[in-house]
PDB file of N, CA, C and O in Angstrom:
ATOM      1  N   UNK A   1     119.331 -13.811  97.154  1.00  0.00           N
ATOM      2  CA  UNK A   1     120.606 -13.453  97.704  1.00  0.00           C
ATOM      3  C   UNK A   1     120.635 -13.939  99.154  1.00  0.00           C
ATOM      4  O   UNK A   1     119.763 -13.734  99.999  1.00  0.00           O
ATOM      5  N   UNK A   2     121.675 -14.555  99.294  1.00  0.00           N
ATOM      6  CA  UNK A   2     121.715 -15.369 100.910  1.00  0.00           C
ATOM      7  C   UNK A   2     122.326 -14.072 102.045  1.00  0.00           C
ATOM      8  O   UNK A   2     122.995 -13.077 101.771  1.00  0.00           O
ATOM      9  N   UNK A   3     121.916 -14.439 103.077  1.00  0.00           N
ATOM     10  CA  UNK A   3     122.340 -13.345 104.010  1.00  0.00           C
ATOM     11  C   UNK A   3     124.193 -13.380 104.302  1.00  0.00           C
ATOM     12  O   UNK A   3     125.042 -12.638 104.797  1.00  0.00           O
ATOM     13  N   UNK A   4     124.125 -14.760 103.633  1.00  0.00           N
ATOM     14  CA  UNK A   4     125.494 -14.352 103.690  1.00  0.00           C
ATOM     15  C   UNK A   4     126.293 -13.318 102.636  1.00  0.00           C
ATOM     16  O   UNK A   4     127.359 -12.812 102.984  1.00  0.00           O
ATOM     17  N   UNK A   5     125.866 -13.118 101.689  1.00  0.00           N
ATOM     18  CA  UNK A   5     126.721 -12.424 100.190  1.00  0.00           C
ATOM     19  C   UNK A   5     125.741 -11.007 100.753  1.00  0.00           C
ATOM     20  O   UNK A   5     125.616 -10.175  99.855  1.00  0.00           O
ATOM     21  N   UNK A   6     125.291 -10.759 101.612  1.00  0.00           N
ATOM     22  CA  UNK A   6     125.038  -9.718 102.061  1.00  0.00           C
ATOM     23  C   UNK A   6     125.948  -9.351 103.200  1.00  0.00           C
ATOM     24  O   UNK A   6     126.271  -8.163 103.238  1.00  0.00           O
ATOM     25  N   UNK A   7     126.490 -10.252 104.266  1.00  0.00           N
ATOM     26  CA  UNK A   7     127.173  -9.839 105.073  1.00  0.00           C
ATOM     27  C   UNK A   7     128.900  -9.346 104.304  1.00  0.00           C
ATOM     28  O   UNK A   7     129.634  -8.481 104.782  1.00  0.00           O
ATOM     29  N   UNK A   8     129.197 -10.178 103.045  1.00  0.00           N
ATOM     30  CA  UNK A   8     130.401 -10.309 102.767  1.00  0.00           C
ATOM     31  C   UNK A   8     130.940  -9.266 101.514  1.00  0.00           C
ATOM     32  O   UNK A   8     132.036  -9.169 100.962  1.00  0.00           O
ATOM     33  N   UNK A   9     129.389  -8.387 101.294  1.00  0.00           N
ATOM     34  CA  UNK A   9     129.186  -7.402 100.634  1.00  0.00           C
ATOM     35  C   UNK A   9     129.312  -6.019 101.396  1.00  0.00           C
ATOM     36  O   UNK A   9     129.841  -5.028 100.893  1.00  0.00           O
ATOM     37  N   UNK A  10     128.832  -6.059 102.510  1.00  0.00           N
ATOM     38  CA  UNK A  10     128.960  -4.947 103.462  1.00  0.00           C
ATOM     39  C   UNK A  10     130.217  -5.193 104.414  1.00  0.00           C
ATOM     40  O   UNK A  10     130.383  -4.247 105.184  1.00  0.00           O
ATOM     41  N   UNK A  11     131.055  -6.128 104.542  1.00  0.00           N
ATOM     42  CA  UNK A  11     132.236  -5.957 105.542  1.00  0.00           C
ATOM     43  C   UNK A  11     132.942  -5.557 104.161  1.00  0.00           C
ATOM     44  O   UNK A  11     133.921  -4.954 104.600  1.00  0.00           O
ATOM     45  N   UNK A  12     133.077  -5.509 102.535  1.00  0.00           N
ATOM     46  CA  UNK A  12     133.745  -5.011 101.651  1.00  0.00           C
ATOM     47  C   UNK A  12     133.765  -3.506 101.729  1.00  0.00           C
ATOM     48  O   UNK A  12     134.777  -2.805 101.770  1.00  0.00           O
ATOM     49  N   UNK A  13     132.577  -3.126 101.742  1.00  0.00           N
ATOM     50  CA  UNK A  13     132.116  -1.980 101.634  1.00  0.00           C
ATOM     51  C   UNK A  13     132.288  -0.975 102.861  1.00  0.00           C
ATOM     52  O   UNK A  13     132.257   0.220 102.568  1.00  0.00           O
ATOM     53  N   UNK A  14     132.417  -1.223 103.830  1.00  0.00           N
ATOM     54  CA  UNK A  14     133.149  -0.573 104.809  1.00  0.00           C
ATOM     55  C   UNK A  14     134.259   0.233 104.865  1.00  0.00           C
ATOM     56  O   UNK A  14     134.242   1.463 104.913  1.00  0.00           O
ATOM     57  N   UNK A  15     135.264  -0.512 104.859  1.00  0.00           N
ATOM     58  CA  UNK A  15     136.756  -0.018 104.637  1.00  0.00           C
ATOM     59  C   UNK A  15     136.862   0.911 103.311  1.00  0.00           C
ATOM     60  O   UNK A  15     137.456   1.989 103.328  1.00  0.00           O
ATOM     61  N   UNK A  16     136.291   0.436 102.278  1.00  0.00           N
ATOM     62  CA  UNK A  16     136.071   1.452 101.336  1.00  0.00           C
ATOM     63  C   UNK A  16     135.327   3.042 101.555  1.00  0.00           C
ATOM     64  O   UNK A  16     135.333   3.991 100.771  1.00  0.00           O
ATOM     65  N   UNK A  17     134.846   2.954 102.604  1.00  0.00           N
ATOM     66  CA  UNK A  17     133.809   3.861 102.605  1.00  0.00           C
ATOM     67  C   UNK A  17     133.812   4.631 103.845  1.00  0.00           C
ATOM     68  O   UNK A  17     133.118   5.508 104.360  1.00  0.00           O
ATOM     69  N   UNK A  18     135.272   3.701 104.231  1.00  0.00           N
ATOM     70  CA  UNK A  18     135.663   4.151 105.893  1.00  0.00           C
ATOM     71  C   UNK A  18     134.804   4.411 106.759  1.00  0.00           C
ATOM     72  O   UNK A  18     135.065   5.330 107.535  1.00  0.00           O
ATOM     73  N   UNK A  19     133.478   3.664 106.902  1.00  0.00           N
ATOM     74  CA  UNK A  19     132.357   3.535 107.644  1.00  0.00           C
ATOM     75  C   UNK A  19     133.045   2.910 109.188  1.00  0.00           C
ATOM     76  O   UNK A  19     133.960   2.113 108.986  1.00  0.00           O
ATOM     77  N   UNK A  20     132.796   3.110 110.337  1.00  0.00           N
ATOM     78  CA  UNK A  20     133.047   2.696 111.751  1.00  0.00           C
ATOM     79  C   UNK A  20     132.170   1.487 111.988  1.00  0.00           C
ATOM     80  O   UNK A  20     132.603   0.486 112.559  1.00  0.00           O
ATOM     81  N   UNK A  21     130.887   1.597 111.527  1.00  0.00           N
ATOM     82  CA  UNK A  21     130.104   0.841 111.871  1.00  0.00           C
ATOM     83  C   UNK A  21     128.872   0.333 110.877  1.00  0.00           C
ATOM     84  O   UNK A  21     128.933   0.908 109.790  1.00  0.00           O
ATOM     85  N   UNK A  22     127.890  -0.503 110.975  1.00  0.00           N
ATOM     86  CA  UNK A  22     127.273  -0.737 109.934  1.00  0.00           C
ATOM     87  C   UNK A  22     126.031   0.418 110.021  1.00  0.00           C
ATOM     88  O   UNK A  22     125.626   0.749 108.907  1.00  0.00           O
ATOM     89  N   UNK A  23     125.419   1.026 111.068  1.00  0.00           N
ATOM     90  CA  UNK A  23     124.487   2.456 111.344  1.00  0.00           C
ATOM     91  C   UNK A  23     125.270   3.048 110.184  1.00  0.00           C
ATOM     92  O   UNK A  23     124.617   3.012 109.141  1.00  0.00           O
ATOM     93  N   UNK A  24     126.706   3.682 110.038  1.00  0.00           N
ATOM     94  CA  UNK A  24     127.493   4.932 109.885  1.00  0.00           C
ATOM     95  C   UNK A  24     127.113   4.665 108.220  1.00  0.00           C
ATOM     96  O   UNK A  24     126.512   5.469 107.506  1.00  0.00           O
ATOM     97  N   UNK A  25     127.672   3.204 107.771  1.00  0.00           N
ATOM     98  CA  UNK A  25     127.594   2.500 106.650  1.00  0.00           C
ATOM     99  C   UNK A  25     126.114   3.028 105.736  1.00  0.00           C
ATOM    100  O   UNK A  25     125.929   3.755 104.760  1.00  0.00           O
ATOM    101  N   UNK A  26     125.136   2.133 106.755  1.00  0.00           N
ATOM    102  CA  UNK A  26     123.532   2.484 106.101  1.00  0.00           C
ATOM    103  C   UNK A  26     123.151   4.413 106.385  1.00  0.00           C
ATOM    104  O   UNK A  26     122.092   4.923 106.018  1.00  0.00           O
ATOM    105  N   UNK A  27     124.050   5.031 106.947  1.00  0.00           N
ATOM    106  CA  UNK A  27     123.981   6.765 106.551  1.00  0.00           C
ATOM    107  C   UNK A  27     124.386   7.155 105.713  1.00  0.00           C
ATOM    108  O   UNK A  27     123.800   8.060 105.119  1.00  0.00           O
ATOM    109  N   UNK A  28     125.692   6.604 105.233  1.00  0.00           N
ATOM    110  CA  UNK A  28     126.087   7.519 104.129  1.00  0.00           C
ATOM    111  C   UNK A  28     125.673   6.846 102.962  1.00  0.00           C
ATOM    112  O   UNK A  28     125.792   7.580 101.981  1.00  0.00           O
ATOM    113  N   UNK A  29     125.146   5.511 102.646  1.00  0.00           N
ATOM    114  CA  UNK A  29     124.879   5.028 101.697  1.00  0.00           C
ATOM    115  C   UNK A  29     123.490   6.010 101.456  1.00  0.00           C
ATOM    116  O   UNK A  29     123.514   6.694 100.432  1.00  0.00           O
ATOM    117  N   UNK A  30     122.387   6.110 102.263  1.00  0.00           N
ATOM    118  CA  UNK A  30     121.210   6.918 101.987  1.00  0.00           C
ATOM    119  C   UNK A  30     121.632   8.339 101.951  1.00  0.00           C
ATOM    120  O   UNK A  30     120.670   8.933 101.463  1.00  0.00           O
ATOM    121  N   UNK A  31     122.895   9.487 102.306  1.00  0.00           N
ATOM    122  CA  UNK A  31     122.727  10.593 102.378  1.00  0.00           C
ATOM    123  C   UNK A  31     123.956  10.843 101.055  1.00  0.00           C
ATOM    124  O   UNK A  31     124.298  12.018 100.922  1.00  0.00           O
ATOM    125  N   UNK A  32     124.407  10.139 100.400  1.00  0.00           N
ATOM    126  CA  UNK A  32     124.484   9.909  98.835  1.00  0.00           C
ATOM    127  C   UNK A  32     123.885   9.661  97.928  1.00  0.00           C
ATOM    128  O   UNK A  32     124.333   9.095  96.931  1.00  0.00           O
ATOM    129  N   UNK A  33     122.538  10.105  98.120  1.00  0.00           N
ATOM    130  CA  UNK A  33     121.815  10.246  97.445  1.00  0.00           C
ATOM    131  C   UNK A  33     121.636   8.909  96.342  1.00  0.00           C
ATOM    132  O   UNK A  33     121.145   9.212  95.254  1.00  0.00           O
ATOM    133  N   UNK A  34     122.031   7.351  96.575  1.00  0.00           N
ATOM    134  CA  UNK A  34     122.605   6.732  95.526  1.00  0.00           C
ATOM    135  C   UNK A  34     121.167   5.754  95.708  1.00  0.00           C
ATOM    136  O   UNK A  34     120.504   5.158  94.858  1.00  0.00           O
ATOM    137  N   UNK A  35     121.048   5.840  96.796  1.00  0.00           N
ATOM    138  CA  UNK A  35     119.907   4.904  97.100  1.00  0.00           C
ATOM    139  C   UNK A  35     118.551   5.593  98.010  1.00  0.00           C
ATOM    140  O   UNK A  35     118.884   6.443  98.835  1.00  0.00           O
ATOM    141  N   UNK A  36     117.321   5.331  97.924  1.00  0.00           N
ATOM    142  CA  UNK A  36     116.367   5.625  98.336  1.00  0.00           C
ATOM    143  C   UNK A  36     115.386   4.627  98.604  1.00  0.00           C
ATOM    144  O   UNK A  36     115.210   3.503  98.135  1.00  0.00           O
ATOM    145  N   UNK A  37     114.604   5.507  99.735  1.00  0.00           N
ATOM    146  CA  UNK A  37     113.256   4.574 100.479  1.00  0.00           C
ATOM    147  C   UNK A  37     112.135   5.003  99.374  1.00  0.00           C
ATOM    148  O   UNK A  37     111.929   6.110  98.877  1.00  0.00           O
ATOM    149  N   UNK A  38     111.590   3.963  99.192  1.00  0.00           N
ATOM    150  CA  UNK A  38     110.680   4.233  98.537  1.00  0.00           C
ATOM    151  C   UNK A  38     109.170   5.113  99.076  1.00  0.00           C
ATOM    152  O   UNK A  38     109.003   5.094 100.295  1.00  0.00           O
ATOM    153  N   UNK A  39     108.442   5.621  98.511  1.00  0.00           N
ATOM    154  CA  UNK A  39     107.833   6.718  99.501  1.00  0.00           C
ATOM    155  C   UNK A  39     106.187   5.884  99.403  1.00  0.00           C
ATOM    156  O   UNK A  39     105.604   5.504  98.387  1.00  0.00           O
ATOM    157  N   UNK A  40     105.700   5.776 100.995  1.00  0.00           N
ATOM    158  CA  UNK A  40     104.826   4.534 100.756  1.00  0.00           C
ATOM    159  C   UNK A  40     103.067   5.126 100.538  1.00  0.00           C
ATOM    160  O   UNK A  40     102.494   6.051 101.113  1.00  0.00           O
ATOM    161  N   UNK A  41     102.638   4.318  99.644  1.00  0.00           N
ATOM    162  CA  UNK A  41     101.376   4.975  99.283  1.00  0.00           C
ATOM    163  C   UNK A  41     100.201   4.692  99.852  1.00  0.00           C
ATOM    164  O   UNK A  41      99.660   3.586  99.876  1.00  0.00           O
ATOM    165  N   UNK A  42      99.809   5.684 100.307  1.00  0.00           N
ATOM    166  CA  UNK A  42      98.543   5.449 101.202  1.00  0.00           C
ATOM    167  C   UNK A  42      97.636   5.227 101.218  1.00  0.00           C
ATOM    168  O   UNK A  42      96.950   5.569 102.181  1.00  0.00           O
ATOM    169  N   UNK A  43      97.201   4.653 100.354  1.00  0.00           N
ATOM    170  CA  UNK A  43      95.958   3.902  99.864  1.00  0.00           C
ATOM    171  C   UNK A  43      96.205   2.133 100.267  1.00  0.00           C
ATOM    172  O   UNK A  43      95.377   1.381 100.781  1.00  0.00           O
ATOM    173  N   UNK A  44      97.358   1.873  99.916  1.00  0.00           N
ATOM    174  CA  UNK A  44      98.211   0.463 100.189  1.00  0.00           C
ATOM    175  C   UNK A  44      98.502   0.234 101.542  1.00  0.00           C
ATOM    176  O   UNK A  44      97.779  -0.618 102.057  1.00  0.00           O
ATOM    177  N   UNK A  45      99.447   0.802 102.354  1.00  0.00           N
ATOM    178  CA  UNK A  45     100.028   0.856 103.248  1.00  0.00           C
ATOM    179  C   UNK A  45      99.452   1.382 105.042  1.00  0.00           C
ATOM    180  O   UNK A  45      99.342   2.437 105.667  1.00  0.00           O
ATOM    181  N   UNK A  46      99.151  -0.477 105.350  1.00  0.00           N
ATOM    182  CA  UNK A  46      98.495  -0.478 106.242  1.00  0.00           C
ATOM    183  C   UNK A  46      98.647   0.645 107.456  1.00  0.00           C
ATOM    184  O   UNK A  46      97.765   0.966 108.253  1.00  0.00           O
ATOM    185  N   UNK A  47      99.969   1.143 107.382  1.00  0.00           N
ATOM    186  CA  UNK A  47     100.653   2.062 108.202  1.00  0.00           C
ATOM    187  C   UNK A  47      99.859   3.425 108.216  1.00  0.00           C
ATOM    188  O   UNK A  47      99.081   4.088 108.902  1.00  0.00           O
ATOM    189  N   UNK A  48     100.580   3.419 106.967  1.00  0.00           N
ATOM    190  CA  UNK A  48      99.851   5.168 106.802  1.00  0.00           C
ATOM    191  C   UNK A  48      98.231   5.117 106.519  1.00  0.00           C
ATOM    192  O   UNK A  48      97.756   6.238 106.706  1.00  0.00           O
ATOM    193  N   UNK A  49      97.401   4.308 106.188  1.00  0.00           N
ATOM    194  CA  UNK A  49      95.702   4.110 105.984  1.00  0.00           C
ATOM    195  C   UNK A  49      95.562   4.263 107.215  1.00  0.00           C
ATOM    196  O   UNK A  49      94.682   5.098 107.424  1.00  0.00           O
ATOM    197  N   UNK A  50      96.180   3.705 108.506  1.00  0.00           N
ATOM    198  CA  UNK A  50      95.808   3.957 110.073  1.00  0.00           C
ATOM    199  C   UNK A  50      96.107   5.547 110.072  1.00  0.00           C
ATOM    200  O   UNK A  50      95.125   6.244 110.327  1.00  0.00           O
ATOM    201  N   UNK A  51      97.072   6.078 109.874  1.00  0.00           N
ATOM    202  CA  UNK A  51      97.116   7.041 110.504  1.00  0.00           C
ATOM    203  C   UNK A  51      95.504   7.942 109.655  1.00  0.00           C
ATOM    204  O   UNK A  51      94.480   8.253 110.264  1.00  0.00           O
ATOM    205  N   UNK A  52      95.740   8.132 108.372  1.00  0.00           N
ATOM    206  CA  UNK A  52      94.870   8.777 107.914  1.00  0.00           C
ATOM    207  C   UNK A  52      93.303   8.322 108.422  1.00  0.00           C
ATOM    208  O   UNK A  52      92.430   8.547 107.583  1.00  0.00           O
ATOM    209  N   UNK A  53      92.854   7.705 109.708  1.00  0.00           N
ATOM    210  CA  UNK A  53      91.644   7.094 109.601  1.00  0.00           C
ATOM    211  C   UNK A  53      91.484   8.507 111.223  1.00  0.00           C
ATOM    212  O   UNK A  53      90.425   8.621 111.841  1.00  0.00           O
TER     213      UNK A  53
END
């Protein structure tokens, strides 16, 4: 997917969603429960293996 059919996907999705901004946009898309972060596993994830050390 080109960054463009991403930009021309989210200026759609705006006005629909009466978002102000693209922050406001990526809030309510995650606090609709429609989409989620995946929860990262720590055995993998150089991030969290640091912290746990």
């Amino acid at each position: 997917m080109s960054s463009r059919t991403v930009e021309v996907h989210r200026s759609n999705a705006m006005p629909k969603m009466e978002a102000r901004n693209r922050a406001e946009l990526i809030r309510m898309v995650f606090t609709s429960g429609k989409v989620m972060l995946p929860v990262p596993n720590a055995s993998t994830s150089p991030v969290m293996r640091t912290q746990l050390l």
